[in-house]
N, CA, C and O atoms as a GROMACS GRO file, in nm:
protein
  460
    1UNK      N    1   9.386  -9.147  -3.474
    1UNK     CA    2   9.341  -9.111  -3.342
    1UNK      C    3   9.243  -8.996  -3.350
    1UNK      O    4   9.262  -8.883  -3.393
    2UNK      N    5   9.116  -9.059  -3.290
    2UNK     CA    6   9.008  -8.934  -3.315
    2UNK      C    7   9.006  -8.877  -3.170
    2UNK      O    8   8.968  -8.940  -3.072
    3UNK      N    9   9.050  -8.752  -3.172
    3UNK     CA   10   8.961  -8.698  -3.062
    3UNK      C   11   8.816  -8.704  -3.043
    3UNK      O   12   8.730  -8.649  -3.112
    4UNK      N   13   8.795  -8.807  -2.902
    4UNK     CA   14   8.630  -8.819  -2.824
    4UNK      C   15   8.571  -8.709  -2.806
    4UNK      O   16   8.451  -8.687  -2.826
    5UNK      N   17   8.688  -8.603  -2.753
    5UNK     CA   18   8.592  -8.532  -2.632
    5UNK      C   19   8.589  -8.364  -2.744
    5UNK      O   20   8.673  -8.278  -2.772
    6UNK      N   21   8.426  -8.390  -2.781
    6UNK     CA   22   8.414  -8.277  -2.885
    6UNK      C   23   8.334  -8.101  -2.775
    6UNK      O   24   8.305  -7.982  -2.790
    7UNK      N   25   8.337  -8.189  -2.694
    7UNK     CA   26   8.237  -8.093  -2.587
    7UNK      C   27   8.364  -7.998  -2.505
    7UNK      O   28   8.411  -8.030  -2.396
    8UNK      N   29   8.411  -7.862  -2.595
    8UNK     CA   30   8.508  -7.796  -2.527
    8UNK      C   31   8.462  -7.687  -2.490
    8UNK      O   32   8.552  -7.612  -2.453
    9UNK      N   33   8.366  -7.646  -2.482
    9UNK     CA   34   8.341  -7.505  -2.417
    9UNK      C   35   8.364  -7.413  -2.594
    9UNK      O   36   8.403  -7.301  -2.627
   10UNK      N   37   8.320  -7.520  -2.658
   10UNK     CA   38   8.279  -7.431  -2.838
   10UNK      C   39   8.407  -7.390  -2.893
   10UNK      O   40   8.425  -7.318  -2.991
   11UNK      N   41   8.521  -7.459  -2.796
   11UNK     CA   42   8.635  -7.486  -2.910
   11UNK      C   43   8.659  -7.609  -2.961
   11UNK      O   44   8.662  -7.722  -2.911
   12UNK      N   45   8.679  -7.558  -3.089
   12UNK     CA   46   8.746  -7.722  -3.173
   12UNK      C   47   8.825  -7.831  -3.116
   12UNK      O   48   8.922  -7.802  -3.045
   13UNK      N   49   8.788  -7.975  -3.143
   13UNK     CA   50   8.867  -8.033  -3.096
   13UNK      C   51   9.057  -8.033  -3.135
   13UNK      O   52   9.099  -7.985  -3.241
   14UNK      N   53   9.125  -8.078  -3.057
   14UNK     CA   54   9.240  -8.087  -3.156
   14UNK      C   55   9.286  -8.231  -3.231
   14UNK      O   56   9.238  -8.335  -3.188
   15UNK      N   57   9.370  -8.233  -3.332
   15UNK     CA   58   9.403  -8.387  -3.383
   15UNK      C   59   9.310  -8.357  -3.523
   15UNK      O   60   9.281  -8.249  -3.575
   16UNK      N   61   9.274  -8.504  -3.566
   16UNK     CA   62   9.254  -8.523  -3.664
   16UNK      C   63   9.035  -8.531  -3.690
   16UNK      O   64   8.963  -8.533  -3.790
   17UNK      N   65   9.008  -8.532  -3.551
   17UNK     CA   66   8.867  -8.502  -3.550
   17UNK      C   67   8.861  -8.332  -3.567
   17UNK      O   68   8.759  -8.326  -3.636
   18UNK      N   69   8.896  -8.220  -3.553
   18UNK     CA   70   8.928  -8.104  -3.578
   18UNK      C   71   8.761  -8.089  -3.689
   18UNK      O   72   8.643  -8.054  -3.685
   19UNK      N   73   8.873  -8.148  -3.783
   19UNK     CA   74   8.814  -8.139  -3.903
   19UNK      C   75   8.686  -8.208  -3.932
   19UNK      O   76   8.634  -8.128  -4.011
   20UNK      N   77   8.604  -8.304  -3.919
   20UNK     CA   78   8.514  -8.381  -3.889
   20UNK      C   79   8.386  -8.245  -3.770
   20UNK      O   80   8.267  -8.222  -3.791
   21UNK      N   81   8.460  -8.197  -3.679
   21UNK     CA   82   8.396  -8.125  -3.576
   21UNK      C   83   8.340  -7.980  -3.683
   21UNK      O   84   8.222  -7.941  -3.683
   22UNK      N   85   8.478  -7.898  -3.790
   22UNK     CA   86   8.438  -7.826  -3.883
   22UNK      C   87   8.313  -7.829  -3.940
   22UNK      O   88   8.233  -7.736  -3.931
   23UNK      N   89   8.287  -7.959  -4.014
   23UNK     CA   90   8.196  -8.018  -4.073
   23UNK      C   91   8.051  -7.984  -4.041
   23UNK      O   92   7.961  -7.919  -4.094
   24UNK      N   93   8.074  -8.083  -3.893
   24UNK     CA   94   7.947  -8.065  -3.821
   24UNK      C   95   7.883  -7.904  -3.778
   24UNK      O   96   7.771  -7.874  -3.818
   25UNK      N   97   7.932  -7.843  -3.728
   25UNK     CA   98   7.906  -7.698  -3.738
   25UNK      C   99   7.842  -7.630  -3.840
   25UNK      O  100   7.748  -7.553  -3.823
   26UNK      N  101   7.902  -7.663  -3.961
   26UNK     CA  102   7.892  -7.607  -4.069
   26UNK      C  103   7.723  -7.681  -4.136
   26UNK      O  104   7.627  -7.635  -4.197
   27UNK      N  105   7.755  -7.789  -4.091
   27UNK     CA  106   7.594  -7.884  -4.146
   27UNK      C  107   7.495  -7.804  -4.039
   27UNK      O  108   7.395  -7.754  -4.090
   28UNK      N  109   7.518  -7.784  -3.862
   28UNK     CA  110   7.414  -7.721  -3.788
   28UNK      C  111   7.445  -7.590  -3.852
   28UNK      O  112   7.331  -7.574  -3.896
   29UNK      N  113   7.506  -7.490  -3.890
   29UNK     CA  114   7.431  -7.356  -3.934
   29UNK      C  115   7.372  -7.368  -4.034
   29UNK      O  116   7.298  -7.271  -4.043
   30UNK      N  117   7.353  -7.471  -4.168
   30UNK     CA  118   7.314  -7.456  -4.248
   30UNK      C  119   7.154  -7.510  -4.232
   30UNK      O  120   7.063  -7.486  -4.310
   31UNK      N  121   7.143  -7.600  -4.092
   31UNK     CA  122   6.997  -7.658  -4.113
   31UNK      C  123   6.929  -7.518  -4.021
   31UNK      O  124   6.809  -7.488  -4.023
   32UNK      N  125   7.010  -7.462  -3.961
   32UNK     CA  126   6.968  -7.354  -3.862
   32UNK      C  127   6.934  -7.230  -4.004
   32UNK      O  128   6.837  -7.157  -3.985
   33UNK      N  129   6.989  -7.217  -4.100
   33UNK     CA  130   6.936  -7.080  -4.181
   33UNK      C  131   6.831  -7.196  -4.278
   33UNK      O  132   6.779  -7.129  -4.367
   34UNK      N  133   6.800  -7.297  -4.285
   34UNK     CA  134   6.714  -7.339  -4.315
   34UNK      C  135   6.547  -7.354  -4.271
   34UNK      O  136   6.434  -7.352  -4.319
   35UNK      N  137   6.634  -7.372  -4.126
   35UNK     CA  138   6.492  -7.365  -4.061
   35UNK      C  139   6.451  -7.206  -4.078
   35UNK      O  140   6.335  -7.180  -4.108
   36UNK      N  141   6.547  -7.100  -4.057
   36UNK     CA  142   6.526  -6.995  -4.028
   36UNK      C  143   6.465  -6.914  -4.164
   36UNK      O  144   6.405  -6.807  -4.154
   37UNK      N  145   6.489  -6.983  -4.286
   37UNK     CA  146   6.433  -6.942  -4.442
   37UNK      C  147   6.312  -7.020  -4.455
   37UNK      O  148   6.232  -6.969  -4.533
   38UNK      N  149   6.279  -7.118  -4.407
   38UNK     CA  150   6.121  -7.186  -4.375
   38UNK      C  151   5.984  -7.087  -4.278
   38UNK      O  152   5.865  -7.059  -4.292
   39UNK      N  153   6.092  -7.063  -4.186
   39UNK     CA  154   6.012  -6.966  -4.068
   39UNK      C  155   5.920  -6.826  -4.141
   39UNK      O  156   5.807  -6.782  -4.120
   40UNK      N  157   6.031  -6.785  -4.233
   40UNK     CA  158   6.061  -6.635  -4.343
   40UNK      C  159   5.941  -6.668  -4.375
   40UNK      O  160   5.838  -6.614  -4.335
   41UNK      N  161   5.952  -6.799  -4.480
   41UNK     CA  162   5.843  -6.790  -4.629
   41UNK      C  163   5.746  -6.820  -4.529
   41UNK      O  164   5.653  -6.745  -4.559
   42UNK      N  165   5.706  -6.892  -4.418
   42UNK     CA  166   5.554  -6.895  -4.360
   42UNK      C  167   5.506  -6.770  -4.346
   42UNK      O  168   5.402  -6.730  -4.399
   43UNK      N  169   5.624  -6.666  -4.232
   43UNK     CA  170   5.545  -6.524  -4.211
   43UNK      C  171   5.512  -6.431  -4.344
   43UNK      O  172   5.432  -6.338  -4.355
   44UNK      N  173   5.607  -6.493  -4.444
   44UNK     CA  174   5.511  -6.396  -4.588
   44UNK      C  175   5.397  -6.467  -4.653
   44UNK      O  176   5.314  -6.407  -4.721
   45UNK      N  177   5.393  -6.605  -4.631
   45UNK     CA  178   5.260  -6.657  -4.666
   45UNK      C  179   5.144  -6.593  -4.579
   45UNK      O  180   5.053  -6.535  -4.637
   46UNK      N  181   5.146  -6.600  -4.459
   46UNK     CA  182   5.085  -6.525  -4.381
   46UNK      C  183   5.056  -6.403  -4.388
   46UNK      O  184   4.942  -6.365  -4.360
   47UNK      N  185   5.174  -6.300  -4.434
   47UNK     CA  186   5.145  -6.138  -4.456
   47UNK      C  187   5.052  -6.125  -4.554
   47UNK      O  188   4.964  -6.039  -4.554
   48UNK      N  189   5.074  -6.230  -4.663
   48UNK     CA  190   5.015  -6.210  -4.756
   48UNK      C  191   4.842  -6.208  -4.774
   48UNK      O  192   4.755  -6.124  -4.796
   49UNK      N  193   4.851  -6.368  -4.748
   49UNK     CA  194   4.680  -6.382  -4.653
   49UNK      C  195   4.628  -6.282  -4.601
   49UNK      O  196   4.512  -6.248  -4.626
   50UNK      N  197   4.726  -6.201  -4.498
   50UNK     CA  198   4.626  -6.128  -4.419
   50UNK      C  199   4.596  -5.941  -4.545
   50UNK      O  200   4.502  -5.866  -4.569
   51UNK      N  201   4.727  -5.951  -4.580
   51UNK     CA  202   4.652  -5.827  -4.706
   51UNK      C  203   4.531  -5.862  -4.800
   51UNK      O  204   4.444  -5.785  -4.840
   52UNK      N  205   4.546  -6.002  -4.827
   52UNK     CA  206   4.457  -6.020  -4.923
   52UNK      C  207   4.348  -5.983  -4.831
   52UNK      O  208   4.298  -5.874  -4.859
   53UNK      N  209   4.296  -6.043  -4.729
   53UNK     CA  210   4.190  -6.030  -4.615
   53UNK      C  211   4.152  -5.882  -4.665
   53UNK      O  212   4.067  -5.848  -4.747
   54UNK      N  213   4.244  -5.805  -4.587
   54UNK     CA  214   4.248  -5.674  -4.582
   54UNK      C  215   4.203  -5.590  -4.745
   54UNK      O  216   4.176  -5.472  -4.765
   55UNK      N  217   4.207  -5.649  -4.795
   55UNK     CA  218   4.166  -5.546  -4.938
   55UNK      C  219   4.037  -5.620  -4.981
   55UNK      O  220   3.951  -5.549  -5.032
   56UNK      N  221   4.006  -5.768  -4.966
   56UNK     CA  222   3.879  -5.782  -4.956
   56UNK      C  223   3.757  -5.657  -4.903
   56UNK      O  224   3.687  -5.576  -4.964
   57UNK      N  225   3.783  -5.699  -4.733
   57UNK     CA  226   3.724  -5.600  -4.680
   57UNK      C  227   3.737  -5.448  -4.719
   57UNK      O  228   3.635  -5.382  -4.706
   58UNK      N  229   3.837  -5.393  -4.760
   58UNK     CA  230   3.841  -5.274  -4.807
   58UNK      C  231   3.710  -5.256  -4.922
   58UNK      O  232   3.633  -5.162  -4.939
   59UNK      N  233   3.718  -5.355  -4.973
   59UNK     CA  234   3.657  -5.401  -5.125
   59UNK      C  235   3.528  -5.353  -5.088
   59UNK      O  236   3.466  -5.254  -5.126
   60UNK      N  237   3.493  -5.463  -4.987
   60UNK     CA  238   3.328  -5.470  -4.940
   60UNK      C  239   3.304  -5.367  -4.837
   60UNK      O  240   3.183  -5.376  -4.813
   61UNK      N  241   3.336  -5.306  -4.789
   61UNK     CA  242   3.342  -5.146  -4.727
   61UNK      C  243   3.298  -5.043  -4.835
   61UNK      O  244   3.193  -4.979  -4.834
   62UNK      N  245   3.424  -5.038  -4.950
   62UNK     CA  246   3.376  -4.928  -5.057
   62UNK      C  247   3.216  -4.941  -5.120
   62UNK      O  248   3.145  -4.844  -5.144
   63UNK      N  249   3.178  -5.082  -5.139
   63UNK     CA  250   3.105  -5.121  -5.204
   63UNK      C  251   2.980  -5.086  -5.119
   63UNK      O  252   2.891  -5.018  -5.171
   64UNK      N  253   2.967  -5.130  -4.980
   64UNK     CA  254   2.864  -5.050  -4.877
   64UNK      C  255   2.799  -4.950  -4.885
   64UNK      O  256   2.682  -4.920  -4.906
   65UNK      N  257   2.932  -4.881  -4.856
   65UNK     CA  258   2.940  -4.748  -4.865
   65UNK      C  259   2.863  -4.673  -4.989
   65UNK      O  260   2.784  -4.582  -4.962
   66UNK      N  261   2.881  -4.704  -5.100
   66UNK     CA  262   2.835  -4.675  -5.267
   66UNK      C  263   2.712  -4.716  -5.204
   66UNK      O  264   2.661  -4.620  -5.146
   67UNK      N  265   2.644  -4.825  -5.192
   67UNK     CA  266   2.514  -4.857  -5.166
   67UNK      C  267   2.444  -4.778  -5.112
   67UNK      O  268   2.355  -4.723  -5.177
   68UNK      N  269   2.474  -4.739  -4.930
   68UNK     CA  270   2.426  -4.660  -4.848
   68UNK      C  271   2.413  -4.525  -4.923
   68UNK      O  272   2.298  -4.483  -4.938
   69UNK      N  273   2.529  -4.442  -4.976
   69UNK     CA  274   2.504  -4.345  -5.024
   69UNK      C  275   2.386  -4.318  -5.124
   69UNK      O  276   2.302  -4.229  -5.118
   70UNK      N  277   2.402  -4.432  -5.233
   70UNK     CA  278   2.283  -4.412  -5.321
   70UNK      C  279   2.135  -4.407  -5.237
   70UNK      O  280   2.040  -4.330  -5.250
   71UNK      N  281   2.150  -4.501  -5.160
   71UNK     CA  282   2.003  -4.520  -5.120
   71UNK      C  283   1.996  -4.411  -4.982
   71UNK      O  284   1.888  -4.411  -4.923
   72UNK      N  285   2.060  -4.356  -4.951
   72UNK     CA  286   2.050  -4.218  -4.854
   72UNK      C  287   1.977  -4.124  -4.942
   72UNK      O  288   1.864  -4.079  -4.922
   73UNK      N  289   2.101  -4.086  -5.097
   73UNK     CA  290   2.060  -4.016  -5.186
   73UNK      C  291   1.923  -3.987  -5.251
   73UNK      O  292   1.874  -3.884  -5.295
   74UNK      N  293   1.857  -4.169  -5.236
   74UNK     CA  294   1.751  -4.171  -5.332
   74UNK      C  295   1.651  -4.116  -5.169
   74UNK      O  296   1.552  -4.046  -5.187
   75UNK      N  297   1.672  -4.138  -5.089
   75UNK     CA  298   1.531  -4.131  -4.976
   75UNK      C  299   1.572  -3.986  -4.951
   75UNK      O  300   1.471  -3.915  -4.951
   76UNK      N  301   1.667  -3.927  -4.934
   76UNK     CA  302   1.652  -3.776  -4.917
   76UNK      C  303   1.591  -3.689  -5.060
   76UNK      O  304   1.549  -3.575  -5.037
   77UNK      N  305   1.586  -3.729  -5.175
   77UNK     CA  306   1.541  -3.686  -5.279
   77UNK      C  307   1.383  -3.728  -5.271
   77UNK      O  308   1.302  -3.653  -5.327
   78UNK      N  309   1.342  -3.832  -5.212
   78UNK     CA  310   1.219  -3.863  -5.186
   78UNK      C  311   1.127  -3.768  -5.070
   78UNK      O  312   1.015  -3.717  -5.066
   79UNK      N  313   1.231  -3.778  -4.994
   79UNK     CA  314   1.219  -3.677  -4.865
   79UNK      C  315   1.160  -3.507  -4.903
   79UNK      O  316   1.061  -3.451  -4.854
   80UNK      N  317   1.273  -3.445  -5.020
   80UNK     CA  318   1.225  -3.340  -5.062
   80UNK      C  319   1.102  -3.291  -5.157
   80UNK      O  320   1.044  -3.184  -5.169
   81UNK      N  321   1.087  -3.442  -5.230
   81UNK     CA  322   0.960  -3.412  -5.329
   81UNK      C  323   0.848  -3.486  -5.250
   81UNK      O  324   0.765  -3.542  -5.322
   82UNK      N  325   0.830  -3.498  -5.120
   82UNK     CA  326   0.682  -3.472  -5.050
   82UNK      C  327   0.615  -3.403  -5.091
   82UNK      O  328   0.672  -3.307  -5.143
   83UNK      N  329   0.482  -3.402  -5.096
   83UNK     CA  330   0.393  -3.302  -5.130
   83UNK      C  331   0.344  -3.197  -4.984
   83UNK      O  332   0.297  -3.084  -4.973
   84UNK      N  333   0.392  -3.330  -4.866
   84UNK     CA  334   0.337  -3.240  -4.723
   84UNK      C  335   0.470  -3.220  -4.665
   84UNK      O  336   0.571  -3.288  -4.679
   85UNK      N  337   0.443  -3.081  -4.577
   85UNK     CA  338   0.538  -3.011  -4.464
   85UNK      C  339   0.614  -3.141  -4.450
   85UNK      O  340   0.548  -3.240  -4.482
   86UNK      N  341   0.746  -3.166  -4.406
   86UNK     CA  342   0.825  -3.256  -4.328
   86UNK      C  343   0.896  -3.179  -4.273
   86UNK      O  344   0.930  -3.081  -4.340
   87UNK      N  345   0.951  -3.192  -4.114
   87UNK     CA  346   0.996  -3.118  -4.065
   87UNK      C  347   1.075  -3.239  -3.966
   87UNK      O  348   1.023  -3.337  -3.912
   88UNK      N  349   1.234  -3.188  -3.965
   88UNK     CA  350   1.311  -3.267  -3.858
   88UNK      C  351   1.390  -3.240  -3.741
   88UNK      O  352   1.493  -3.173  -3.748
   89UNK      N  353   1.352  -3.283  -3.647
   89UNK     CA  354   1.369  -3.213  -3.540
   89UNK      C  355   1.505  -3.334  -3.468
   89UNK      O  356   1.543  -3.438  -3.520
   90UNK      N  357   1.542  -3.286  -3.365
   90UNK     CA  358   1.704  -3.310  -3.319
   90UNK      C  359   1.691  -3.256  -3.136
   90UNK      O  360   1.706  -3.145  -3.082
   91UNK      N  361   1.668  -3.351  -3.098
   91UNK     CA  362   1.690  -3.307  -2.895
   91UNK      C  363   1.792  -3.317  -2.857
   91UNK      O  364   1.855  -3.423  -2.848
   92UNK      N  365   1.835  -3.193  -2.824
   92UNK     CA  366   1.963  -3.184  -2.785
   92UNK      C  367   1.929  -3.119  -2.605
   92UNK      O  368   1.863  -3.020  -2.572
   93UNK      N  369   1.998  -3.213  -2.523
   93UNK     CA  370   1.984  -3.165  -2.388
   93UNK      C  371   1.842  -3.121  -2.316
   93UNK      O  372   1.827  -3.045  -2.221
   94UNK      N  373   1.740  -3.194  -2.391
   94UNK     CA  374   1.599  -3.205  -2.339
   94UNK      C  375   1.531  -3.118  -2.387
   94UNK      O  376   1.419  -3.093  -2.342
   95UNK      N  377   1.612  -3.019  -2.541
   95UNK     CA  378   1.538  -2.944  -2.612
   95UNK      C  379   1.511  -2.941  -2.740
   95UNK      O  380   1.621  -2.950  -2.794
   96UNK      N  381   1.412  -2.933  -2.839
   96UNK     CA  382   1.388  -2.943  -2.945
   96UNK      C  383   1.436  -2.846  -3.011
   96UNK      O  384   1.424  -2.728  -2.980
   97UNK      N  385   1.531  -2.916  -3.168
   97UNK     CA  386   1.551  -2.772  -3.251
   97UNK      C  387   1.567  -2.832  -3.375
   97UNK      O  388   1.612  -2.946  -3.382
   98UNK      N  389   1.528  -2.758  -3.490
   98UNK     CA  390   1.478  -2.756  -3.584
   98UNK      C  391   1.581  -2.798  -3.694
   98UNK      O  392   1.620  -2.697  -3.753
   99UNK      N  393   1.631  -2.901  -3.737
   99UNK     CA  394   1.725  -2.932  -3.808
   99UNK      C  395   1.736  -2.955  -3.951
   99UNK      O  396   1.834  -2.976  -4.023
  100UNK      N  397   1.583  -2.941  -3.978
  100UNK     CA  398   1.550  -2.954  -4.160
  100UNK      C  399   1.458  -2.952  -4.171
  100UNK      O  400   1.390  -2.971  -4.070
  101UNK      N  401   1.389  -2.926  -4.309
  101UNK     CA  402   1.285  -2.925  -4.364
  101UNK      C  403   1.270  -2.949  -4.512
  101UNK      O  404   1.358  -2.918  -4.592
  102UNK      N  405   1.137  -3.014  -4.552
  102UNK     CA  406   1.141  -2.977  -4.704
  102UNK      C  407   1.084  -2.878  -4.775
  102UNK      O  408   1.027  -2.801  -4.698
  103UNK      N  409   1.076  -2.851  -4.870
  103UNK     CA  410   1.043  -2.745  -4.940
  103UNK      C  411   0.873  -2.708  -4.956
  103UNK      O  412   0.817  -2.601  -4.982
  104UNK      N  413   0.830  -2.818  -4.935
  104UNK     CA  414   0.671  -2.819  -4.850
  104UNK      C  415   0.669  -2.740  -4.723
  104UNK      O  416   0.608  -2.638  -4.692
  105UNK      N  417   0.732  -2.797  -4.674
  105UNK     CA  418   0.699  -2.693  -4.541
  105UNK      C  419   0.814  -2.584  -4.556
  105UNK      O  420   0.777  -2.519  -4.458
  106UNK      N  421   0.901  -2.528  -4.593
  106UNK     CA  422   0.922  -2.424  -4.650
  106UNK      C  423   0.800  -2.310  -4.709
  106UNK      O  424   0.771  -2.198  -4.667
  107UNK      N  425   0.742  -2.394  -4.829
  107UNK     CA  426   0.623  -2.340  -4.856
  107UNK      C  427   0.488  -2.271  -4.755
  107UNK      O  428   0.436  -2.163  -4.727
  108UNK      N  429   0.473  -2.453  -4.721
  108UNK     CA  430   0.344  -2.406  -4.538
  108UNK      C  431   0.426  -2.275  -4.477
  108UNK      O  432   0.343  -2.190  -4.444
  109UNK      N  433   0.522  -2.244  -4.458
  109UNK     CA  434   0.564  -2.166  -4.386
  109UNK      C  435   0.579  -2.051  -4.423
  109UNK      O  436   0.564  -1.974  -4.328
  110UNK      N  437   0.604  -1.995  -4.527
  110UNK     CA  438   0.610  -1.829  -4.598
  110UNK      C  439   0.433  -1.838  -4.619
  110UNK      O  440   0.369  -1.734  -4.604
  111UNK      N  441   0.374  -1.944  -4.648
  111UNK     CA  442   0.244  -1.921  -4.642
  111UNK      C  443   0.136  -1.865  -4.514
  111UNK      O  444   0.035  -1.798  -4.500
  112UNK      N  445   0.215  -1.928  -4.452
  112UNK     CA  446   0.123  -1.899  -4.323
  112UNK      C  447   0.224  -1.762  -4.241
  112UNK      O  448   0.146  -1.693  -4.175
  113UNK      N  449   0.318  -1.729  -4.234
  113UNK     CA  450   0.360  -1.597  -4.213
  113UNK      C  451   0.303  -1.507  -4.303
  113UNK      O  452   0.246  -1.413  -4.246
  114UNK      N  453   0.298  -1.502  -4.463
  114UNK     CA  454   0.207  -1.389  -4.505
  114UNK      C  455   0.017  -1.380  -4.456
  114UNK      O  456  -0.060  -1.286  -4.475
  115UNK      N  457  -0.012  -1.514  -4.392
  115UNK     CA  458  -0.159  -1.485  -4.362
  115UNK      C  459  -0.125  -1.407  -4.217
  115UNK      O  460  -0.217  -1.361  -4.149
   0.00000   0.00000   0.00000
């Protein structure tokens, strides 16, 4: 005699289906931490992807960066061995002020204060 009626409000049946009802439970938690260890390894496939992403770009950032600097480096070194005045100016609030120079006009300039 099997107990039918397995639908008790999530208690076991009684009799000899009991055991059969055990079973079943035991098969749904196991497909339930299955699904739930499937779910896992996607979001670390995913974490992973997205670090790799992430250190790419880190990658090609540093690498920019090295670029820009050199070639800042090389045009401000160009900048200073002008042969003429260069002078750089900066408007701040609708006024001009004097923010650099090279060593040319450094020069033009103690020159023309001693005349």
């Amino acid at each position: 005699m099997v107990n039918e009626s397995s639908d008790q409000g999530g208690q076991p049946p009684r009799g000899i289906g009991s055991f059969a009802w055990l079973i079943e439970a035991y098969g749904q938690a196991i497909a339930l931490l299955e699904n739930q260890a499937a779910q896992i390894e996607t979001l670390e496939r995913e974490k992973d992807h997205l670090a790799n992403q992430y250190r790419e770009a880190l990658q090609q950032y540093h690498q920019l960066k090295e670029q820009y600097d050199h070639q800042y480096s090389q045009q401000y070194q160009e900048y200073f061995s002008l042969p003429l005045p260069c002078y750089r100016w900066q408007a701040i609030e609708g006024e001009l002020y004097l923010s650099d120079f090279n060593p040319a006009a450094a020069r033009f300039n103690s020159q023309a204060l001693q005349q």
